[in-house]
C-alpha positions in Angstrom: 85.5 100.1 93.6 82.9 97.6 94.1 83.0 95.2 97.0 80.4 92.4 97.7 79.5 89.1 99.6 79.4 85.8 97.0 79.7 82.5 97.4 81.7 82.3 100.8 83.9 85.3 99.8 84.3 88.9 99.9 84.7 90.0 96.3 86.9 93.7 96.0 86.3 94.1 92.1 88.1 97.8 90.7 88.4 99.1 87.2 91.4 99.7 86.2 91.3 100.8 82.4 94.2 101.9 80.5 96.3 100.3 83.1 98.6 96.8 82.9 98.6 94.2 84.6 102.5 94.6 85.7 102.1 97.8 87.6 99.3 96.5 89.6 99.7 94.5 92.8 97.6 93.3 95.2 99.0 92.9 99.0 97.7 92.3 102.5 99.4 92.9 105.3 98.6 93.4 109.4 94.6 92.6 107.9 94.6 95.4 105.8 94.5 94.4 102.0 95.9 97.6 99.9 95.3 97.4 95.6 98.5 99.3 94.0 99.1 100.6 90.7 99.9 103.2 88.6 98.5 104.7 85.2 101.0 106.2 83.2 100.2 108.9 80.4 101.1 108.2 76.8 104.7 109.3 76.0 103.6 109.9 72.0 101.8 112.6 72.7 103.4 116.1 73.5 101.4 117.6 76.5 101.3 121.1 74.2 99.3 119.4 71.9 96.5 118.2 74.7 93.6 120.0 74.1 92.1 118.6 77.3 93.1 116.2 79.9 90.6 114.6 81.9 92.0 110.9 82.8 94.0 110.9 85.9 97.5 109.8 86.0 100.3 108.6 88.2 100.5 106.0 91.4 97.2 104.7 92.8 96.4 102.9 96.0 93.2 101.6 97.6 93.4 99.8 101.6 90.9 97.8 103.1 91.0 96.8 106.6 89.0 92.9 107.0 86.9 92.1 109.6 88.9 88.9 110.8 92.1 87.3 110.0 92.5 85.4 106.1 94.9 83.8 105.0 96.9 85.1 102.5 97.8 81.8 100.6 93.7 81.3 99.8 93.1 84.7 98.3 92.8 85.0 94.5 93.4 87.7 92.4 92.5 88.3 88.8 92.6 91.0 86.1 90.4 90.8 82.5 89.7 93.5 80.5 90.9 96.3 82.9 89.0 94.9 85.7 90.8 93.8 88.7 89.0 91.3 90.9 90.2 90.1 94.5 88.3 87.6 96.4 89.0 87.5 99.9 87.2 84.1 101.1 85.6 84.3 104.9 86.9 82.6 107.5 84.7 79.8 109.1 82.9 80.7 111.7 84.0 80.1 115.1 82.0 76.9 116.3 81.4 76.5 120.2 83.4 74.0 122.0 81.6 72.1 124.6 84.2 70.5 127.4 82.4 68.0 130.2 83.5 69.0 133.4 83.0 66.3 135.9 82.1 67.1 139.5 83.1 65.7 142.6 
């Protein structure tokens, strides 16, 4: 898992090889943005005939908790050649409101 700063946006970038794009989800929730999926293992091949089995299979999940609050409806999600990218775009900074008071 790779995550990065670009362009106004925090950038969560994961390979996923060998999986598809239908098992994999992307969801955020309570600030916390959690990658789902699941790699499954070939049914063609008999597991007595593995000589060696070093990919991992089954269900996957990654969470990130976010420094501030996003909104969900600005986040973008995309998956190209096994690799899963979410950007996450920051939230404007907070800018100092200045109120005249008058005195009496």
């Amino acid at each position: 898992m790779d995550v990065y700063e670009a362009d106004g946006a925090i950038v969560f970038k994961a390979k996923l090889t060998g999986v598809r794009k239908e098992v994999v989800s992307v969801e955020i929730k309570d600030n916390v943005l959690t990658l789902k999926g699941e790699r499954c293992i070939d049914p063609e091949i008999d597991e007595e005939k593995y000589y060696r089995k070093e990919r991992c299979f089954g269900t996957f999940h990654r969470s990130f908790t976010l420094r501030s609050v996003v909104r969900p409806d600005q986040i973008k999600a995309k998956f190209t050649d096994g690799i899963l990218e979410v950007e996450v775009p920051k939230p404007e900074e907070e800018k100092l409101k200045h109120i005249s008071v008058d005195i009496e």
